[in-house]
N, CA, C and O of each residue as an XYZ file, in Angstrom:
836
protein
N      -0.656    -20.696     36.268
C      -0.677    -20.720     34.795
C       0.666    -20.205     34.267
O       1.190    -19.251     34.843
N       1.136    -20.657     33.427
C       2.768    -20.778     33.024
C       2.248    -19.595     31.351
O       1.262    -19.617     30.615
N       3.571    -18.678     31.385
C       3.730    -17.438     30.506
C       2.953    -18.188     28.700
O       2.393    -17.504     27.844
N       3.204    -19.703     28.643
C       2.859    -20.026     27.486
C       0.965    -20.022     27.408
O       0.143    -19.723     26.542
N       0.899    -20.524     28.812
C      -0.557    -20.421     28.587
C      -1.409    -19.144     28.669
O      -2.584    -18.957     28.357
N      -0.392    -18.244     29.226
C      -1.782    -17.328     29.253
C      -1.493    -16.540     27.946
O      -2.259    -15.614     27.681
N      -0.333    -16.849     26.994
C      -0.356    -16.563     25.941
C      -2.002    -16.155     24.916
O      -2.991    -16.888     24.904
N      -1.895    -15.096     24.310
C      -2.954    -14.957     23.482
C      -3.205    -15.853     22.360
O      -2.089    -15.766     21.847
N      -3.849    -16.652     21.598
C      -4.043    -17.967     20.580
C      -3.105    -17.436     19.338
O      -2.243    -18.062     18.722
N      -3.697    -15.630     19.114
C      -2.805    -15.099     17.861
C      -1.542    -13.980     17.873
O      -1.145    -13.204     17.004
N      -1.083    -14.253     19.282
C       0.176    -13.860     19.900
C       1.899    -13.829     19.211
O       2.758    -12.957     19.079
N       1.792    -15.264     18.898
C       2.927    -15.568     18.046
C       2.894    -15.373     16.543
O       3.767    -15.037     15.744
N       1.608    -15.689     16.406
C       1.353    -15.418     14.501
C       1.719    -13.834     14.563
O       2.657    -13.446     13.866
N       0.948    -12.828     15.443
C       1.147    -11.216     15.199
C       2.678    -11.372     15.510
O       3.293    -10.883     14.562
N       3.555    -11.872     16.483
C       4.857    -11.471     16.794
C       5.985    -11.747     15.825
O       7.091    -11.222     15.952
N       5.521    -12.993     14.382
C       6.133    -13.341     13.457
C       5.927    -12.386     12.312
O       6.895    -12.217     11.571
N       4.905    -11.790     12.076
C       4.399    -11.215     10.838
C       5.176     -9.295     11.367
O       5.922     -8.631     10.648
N       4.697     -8.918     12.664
C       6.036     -7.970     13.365
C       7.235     -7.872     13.017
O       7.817     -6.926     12.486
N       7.663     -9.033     13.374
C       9.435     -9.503     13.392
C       9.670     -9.367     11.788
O      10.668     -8.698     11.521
N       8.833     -9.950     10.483
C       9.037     -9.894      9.236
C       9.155     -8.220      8.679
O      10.082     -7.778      8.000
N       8.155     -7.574      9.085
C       8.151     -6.464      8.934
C       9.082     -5.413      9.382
O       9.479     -4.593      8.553
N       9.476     -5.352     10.626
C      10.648     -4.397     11.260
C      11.787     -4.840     10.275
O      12.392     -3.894      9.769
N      12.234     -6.215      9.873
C      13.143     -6.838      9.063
C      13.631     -5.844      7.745
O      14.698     -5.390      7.332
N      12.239     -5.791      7.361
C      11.934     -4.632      6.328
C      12.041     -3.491      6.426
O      12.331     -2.885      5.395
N      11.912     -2.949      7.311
C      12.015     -1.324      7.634
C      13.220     -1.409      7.858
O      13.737     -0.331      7.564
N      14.411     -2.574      8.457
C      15.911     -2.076      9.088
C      16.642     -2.194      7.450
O      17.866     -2.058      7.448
N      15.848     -2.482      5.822
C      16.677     -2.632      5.123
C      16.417     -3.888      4.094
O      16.791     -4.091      2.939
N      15.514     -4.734      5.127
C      16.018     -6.746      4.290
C      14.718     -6.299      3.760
O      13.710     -5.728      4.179
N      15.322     -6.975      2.283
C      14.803     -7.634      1.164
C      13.382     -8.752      1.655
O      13.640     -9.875      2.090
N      12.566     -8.483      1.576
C      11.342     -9.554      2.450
C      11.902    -10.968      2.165
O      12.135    -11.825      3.017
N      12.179    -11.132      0.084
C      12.256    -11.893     -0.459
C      13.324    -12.833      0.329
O      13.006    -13.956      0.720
N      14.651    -12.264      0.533
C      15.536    -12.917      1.181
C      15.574    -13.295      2.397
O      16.650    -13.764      2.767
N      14.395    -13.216      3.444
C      14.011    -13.382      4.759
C      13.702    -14.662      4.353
O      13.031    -15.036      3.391
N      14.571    -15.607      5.650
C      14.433    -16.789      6.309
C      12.925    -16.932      7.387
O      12.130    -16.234      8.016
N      13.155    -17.998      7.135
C      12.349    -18.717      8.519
C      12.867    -18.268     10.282
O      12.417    -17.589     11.205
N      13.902    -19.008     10.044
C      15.068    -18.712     11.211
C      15.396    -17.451     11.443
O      15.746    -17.191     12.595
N      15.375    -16.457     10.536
C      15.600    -15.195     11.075
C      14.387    -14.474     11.465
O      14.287    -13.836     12.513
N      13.501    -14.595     10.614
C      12.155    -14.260     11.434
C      11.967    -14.635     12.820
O      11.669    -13.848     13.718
N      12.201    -16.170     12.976
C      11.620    -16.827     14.139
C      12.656    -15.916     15.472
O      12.342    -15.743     16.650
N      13.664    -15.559     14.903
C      14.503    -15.363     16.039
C      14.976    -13.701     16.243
O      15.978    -13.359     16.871
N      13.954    -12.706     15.522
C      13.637    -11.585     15.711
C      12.377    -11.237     16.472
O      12.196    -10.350     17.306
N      11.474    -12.229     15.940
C      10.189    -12.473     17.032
C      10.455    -13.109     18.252
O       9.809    -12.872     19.273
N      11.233    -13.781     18.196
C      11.750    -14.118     20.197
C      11.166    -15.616     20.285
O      11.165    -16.072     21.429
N      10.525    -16.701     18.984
C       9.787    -17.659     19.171
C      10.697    -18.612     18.243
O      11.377    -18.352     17.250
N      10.397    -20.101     19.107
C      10.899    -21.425     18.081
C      10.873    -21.327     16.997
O       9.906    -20.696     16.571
N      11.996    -21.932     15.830
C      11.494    -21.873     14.718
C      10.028    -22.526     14.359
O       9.180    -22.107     13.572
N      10.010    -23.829     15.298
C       9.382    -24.707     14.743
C       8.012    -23.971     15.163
O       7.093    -24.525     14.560
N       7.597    -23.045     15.883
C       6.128    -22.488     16.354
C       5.754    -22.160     14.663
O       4.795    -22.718     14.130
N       6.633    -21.196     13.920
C       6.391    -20.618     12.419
C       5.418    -21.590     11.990
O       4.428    -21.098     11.447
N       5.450    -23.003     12.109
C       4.914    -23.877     10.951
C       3.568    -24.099     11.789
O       2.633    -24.713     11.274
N       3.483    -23.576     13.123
C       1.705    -23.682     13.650
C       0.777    -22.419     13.257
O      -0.329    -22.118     13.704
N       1.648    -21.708     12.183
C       1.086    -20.433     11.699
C       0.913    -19.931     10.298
O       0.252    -19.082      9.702
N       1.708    -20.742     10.077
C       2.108    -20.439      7.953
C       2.668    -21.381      7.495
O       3.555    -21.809      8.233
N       2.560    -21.799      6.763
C       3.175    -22.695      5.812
C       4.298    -22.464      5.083
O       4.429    -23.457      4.367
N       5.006    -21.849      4.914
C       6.006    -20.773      4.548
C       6.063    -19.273      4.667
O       5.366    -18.525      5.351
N       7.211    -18.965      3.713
C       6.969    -17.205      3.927
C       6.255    -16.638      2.562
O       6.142    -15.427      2.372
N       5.893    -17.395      1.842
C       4.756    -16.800      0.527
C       3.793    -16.602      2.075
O       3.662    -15.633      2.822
N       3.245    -17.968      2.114
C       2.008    -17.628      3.146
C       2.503    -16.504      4.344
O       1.505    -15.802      4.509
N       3.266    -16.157      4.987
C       2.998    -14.990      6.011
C       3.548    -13.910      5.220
O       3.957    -13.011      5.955
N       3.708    -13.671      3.974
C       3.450    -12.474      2.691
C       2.178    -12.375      2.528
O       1.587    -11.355      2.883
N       1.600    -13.323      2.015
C       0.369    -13.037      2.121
C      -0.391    -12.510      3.253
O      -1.277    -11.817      2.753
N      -0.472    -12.494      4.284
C      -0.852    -12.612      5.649
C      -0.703    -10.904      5.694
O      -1.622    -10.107      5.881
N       0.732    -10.598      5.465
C       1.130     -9.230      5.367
C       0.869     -8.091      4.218
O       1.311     -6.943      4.182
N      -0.051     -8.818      3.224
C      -0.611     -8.551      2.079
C      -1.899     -7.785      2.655
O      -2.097     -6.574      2.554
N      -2.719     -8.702      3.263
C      -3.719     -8.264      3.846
C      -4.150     -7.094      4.887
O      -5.004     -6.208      4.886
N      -3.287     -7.467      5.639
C      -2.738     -6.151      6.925
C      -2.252     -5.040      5.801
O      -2.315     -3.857      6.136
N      -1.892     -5.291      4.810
C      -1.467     -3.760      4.551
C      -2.804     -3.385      3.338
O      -3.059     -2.281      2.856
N      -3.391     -4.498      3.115
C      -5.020     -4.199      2.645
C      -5.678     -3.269      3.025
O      -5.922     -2.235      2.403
N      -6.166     -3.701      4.553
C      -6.514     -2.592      5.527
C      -6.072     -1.304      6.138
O      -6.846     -0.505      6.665
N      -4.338     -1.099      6.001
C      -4.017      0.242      5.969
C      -4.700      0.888      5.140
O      -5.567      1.713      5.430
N      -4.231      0.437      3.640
C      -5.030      1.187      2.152
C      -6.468      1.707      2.379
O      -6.798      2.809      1.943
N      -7.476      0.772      3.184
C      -9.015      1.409      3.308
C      -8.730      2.393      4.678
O      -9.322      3.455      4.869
N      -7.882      1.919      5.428
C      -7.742      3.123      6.532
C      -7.694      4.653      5.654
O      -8.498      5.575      5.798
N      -6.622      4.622      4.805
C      -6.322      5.718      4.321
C      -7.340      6.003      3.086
O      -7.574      7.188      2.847
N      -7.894      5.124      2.373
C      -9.300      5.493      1.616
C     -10.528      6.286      2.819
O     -11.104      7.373      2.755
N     -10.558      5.574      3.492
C     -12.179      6.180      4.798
C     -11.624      7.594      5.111
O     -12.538      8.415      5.194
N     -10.408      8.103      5.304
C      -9.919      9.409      5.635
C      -9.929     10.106      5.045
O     -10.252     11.263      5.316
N      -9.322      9.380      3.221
C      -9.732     10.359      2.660
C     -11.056     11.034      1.951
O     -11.298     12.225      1.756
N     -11.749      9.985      1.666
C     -13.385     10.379      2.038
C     -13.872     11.096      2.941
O     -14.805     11.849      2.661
N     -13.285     11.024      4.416
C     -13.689     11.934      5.443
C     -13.503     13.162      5.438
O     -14.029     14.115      6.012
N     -12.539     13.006      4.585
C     -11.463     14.782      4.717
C     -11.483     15.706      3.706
O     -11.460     16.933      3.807
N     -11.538     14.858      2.487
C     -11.483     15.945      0.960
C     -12.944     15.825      0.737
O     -13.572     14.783      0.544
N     -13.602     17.594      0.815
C     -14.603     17.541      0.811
C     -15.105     18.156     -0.656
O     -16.090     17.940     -1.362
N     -13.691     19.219     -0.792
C     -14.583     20.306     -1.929
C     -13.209     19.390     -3.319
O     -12.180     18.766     -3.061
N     -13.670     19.627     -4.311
C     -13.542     18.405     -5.823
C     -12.343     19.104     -6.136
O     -11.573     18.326     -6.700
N     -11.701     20.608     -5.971
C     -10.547     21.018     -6.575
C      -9.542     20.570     -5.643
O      -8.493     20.109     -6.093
N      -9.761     20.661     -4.211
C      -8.877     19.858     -3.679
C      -8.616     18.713     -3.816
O      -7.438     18.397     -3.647
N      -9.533     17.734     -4.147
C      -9.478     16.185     -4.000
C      -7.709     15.770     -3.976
O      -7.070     15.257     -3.057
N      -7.188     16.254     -5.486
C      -5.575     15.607     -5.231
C      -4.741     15.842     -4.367
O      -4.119     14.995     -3.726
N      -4.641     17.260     -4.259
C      -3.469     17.995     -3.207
C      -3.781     17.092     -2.076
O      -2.994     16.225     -1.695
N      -5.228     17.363     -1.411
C      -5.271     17.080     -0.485
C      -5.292     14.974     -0.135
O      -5.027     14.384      0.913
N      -5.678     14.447     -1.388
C      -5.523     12.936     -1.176
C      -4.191     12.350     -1.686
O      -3.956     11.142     -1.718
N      -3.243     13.432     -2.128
C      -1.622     13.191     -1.890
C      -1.253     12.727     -0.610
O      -0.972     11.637     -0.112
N      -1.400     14.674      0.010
C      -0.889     14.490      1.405
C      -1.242     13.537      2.232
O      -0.452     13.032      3.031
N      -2.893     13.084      2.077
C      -3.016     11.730      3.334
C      -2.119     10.285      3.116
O      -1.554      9.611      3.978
N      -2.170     10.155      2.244
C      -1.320      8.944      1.291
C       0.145      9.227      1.666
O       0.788      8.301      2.159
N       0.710     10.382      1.485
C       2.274     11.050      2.243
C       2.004     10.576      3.781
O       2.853      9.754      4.125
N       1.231     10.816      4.604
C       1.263     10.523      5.653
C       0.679      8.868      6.281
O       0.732      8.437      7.432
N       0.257      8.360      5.309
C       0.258      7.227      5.831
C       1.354      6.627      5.628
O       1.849      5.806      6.401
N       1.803      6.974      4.610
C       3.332      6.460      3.746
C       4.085      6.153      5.344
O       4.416      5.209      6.062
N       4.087      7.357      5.322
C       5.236      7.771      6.914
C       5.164      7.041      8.215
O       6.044      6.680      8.996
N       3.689      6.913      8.224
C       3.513      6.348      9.641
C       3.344      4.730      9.355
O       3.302      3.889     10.253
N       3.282      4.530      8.367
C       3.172      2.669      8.015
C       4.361      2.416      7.366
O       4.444      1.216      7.104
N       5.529      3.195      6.916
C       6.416      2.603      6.362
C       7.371      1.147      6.049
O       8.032      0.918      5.036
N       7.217      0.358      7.144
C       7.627     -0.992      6.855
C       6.529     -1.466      5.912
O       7.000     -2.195      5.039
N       5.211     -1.282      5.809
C       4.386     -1.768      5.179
C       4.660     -1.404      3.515
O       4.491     -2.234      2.622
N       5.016     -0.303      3.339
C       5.209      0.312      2.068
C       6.071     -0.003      1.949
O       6.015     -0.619      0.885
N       7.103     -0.062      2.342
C       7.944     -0.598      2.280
C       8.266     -2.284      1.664
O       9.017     -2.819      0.849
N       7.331     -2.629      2.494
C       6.807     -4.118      2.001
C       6.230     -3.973      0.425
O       6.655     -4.586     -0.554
N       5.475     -3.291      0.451
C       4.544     -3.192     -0.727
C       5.388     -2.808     -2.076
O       5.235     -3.184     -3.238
N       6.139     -2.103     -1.606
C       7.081     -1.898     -3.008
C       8.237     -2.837     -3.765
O       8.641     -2.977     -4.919
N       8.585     -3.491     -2.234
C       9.551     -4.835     -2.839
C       8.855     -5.622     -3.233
O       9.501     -6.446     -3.881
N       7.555     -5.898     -3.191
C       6.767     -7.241     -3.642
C       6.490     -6.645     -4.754
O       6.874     -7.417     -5.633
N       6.048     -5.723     -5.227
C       5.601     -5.515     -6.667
C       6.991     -5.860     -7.968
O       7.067     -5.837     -9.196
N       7.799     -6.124     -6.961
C       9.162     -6.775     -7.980
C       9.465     -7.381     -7.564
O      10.529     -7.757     -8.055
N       9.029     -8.180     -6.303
C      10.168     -9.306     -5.736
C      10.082    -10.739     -6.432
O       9.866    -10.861     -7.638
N      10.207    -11.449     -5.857
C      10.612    -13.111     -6.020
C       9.174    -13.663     -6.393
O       8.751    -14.106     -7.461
N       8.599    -13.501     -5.238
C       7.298    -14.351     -5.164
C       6.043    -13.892     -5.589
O       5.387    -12.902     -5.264
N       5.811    -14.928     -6.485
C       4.632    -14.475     -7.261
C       3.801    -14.712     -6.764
O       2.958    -14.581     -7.652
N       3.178    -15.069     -5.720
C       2.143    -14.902     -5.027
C       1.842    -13.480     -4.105
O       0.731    -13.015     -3.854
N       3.032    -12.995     -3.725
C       2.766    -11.866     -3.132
C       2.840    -10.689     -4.115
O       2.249     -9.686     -3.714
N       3.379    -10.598     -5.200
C       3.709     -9.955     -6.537
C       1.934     -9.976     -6.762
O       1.258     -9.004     -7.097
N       1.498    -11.181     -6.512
C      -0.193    -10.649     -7.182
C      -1.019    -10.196     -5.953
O      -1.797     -9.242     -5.947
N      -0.781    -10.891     -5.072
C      -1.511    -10.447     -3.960
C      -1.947     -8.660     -3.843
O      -3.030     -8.087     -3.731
N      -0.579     -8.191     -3.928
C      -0.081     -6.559     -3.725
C      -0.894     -6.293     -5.291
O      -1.902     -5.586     -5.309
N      -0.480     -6.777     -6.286
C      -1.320     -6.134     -7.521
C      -2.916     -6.375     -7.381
O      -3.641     -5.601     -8.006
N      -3.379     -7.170     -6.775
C      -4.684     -7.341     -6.582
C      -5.319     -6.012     -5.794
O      -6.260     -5.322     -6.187
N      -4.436     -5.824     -4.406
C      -5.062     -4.953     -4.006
C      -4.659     -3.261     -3.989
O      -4.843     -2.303     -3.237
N      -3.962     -3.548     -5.372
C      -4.274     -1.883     -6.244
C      -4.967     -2.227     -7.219
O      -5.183     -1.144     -7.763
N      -5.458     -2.983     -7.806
C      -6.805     -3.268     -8.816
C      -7.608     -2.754     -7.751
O      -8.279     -1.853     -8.255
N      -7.920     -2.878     -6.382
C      -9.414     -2.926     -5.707
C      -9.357     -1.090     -5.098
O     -10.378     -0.436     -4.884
N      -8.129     -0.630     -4.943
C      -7.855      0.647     -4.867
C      -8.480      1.049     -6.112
O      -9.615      1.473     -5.898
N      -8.167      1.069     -7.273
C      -8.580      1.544     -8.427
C      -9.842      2.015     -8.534
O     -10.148      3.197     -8.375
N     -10.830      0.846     -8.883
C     -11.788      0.326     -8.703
C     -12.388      1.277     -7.546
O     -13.255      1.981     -8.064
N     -12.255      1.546     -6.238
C     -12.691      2.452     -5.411
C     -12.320      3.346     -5.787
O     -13.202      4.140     -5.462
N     -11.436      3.998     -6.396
C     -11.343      5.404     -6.851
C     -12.176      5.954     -7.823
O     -12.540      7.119     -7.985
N     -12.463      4.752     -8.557
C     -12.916      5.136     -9.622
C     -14.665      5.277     -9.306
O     -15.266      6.133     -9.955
N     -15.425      4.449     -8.334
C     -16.396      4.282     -7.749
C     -16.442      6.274     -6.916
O     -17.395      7.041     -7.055
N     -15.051      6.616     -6.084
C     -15.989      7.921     -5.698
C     -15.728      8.987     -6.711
O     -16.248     10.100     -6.635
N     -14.827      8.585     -7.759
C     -15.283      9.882     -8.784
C     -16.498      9.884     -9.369
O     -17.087     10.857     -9.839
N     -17.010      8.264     -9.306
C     -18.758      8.448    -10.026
C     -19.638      8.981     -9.326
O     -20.708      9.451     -9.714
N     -19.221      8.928     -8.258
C     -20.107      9.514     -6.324
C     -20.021     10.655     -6.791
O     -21.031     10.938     -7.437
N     -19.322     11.397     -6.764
C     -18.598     13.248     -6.972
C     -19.297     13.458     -8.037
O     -20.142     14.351     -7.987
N     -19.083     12.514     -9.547
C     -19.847     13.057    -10.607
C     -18.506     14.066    -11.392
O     -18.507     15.190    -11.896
N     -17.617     13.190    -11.221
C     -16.080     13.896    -11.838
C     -15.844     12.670    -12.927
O     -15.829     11.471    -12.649
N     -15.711     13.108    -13.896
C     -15.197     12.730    -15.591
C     -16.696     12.235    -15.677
O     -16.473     11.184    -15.076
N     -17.472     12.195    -15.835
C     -18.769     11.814    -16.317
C     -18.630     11.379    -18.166
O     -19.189     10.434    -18.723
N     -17.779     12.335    -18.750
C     -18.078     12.010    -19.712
C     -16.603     10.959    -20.278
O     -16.211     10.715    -21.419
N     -16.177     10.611    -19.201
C     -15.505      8.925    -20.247
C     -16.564      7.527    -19.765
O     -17.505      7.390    -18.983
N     -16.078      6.950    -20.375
C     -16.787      5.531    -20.488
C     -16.107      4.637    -19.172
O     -14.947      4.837    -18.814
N     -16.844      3.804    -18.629
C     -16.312      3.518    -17.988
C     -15.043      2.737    -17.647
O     -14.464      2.568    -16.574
N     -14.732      2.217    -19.165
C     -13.277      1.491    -19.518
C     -12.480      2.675    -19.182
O     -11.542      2.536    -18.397
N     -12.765      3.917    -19.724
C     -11.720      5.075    -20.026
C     -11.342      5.670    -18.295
O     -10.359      6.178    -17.757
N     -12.647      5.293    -17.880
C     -12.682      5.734    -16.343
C     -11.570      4.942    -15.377
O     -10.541      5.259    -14.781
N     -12.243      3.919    -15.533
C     -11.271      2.844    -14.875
C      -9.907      2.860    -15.415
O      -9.207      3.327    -14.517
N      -9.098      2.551    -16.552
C      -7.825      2.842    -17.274
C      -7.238      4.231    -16.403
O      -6.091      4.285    -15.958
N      -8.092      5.151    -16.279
C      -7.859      6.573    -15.659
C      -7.000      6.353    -14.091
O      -5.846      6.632    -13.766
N      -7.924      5.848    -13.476
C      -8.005      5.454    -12.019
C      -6.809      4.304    -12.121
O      -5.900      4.751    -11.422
N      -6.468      3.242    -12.581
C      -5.338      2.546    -13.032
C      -4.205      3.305    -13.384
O      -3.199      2.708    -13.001
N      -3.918      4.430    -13.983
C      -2.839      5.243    -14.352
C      -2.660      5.641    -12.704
O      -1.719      5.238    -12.021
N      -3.410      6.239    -12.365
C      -3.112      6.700    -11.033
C      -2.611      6.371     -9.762
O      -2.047      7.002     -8.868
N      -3.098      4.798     -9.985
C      -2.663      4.159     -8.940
C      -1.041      3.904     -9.132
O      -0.158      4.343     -8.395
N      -0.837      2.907    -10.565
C       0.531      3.130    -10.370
C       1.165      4.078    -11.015
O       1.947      3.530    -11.793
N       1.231      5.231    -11.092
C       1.834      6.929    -10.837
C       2.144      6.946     -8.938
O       3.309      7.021     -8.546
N       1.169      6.880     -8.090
C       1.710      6.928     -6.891
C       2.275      5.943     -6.574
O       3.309      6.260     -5.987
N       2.125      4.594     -6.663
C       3.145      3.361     -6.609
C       4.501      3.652     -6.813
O       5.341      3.386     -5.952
N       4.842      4.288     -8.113
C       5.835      4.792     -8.636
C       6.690      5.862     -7.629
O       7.817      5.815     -7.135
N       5.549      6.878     -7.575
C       6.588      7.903     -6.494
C       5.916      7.582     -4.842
O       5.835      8.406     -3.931
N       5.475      6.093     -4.811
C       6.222      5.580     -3.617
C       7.846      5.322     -3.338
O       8.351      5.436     -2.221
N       8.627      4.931     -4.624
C       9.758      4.661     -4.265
C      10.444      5.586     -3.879
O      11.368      5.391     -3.090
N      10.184      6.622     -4.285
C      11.175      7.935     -3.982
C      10.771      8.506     -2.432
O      11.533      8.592     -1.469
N       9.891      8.727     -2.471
C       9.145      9.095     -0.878
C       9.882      7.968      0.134
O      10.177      8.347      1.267
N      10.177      6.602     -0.264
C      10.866      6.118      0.728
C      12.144      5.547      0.242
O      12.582      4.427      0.507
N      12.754      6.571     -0.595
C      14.400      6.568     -0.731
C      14.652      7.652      0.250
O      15.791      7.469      0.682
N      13.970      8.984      0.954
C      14.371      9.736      1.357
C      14.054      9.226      2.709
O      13.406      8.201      2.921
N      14.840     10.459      4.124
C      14.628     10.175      5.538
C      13.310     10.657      6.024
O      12.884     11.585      5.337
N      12.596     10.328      6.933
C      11.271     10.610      7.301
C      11.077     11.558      7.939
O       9.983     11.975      8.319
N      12.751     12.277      8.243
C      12.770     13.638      8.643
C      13.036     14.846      7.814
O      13.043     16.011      8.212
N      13.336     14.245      6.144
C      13.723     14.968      5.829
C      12.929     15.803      4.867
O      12.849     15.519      3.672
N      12.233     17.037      5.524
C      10.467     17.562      4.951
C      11.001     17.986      3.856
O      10.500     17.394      2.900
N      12.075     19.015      3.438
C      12.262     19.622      2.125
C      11.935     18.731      0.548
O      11.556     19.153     -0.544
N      12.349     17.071      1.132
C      12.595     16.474      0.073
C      11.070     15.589     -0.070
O      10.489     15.173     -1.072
N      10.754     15.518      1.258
C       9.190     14.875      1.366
C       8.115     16.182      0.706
O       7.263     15.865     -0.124
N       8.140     16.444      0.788
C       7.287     17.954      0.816
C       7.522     18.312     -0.984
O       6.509     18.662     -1.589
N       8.897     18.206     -1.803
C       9.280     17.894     -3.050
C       8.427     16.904     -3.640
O       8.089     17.065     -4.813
N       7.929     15.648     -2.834
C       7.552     14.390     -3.579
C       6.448     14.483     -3.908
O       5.999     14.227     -5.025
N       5.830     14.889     -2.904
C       4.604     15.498     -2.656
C       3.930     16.711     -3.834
O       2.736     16.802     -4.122
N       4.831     17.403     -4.281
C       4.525     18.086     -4.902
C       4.378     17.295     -5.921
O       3.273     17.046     -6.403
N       5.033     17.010     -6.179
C       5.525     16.162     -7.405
C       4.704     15.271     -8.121
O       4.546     15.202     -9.340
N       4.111     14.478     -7.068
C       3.131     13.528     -7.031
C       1.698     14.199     -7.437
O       1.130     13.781     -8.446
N       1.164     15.144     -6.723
C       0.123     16.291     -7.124
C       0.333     16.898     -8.728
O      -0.707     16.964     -9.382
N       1.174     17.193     -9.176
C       1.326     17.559    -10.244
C       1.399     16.495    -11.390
O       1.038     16.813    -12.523
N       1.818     15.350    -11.139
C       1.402     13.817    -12.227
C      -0.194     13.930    -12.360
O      -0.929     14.008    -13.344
N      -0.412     13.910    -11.111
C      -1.519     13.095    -10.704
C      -2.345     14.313    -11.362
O      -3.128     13.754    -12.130
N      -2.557     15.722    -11.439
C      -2.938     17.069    -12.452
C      -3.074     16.683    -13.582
O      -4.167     16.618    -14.144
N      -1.746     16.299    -14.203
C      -1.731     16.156    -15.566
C      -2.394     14.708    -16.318
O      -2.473     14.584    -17.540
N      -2.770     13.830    -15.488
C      -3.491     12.523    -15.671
C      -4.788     13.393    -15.742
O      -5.545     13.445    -16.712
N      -4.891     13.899    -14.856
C      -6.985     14.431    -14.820
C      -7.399     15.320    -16.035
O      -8.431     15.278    -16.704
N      -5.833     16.495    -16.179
C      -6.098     17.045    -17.223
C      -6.356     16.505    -18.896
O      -6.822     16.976    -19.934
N      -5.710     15.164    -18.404
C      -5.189     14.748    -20.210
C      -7.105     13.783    -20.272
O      -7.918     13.533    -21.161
N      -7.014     13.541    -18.699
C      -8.561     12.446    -19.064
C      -9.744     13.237    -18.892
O     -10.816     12.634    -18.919
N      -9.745     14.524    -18.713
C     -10.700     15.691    -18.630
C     -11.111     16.261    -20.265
O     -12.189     16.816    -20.474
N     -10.145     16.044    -21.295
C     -10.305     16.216    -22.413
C     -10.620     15.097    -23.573
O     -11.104     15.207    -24.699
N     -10.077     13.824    -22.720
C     -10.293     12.506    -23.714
C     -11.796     11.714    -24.022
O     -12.639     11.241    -23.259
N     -11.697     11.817    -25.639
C     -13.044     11.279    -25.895
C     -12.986      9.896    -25.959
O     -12.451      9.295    -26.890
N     -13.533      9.351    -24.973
C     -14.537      8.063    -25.149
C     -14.467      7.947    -26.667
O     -14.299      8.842    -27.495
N     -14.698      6.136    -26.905
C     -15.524      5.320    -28.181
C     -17.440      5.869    -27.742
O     -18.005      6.089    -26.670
N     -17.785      5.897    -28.828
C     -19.275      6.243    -28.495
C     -19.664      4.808    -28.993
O     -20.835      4.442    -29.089
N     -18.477      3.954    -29.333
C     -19.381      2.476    -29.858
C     -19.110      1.422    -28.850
O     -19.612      0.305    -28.974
């Protein structure tokens, strides 16, 4: 049996959507990623790309998804982990800081698409911080935290929040992944927005109509 056949079926699709991503972490713009340079960072024909995607919107998308599932990785943890309600932020900063770190091409990804070129991956990525939201806003009703906004006011709440950390995603990965003084800064930083959002929606009255 010859190296192509005992190939795995989704071998080359994972080794293209890889190759796109490291691309990203050494610096490139997703938007400005070729075909040809993908194909030839992954180690495969150009022409294999087109038995896998249809372009690079489609393996954005592809990479949309994969970084879908980081996001619930790091939702299930933090459910697992923040137990008592005054911690909830500090402590669902830091997991979010550390996934940051250890998935960084992905965030990485995620932050150029929320401005890049392609509007398909531009919504893709906004779609799945609507569904972040939306779950946030689902375990503050679990917890029984802001009870008294409405649920527009709730959700709007949980929407501020999401992009507040979106936001000081960029800074968390303008800095080096070694460099704790300034990570550990963002962090703070981020905890203290994210304070003053709860505080300002801890006092805000709801329409009663």
């Amino acid at each position: 049996m010859t190296e192509r056949q005992r190939r795995k079926p989704g071998e080359t699709r994972e080794k293209l959507m890889n190759a796109a991503l490291a691309l990203v972490g050494k610096g490139r713009h997703f938007a400005s990623l070729g075909i040809r340079e993908v194909t030839r960072q992954a180690g495969v024909v150009p022409t294999s790309f087109y038995r896998h995607f249809r372009n690079m919107d489609d393996l954005g998308l592809q990479l949309v998804d994969e970084l879908g599932l980081v996001l619930r990785r790091m939702m299930r943890e933090a459910r697992a982990n923040v137990l008592q309600s005054d911690k909830l932020i500090e402590e669902s900063v830091g997991i979010f800081v550390a996934h940051a770190q250890a998935n960084r091409s992905f965030f990485l990804f995620m932050a150029q698409g929320l401005a890049g070129e392609s509007r398909a991956v531009q919504e893709g990525i906004r779609s799945e911080m609507r569904f972040f939201a939306s779950e946030l806003a689902n375990d503050l009703r679990r917890l029984r935290l802001m009870e008294h906004l409405s649920d527009a006011d709730l959700d709007l709440t949980c929407d501020l929040v999401v992009r507040t950390v979106a936001f000081s995603l960029t800074d968390l990965l303008s800095v080096s992944t070694d460099d704790d003084y300034q990570i550990g800064q963002i962090r703070k930083r981020t905890t203290r927005f994210l304070q003053m959002i709860f505080l300002g929606a801890g006092h805000w009255q709801s329409d009663s109509a």
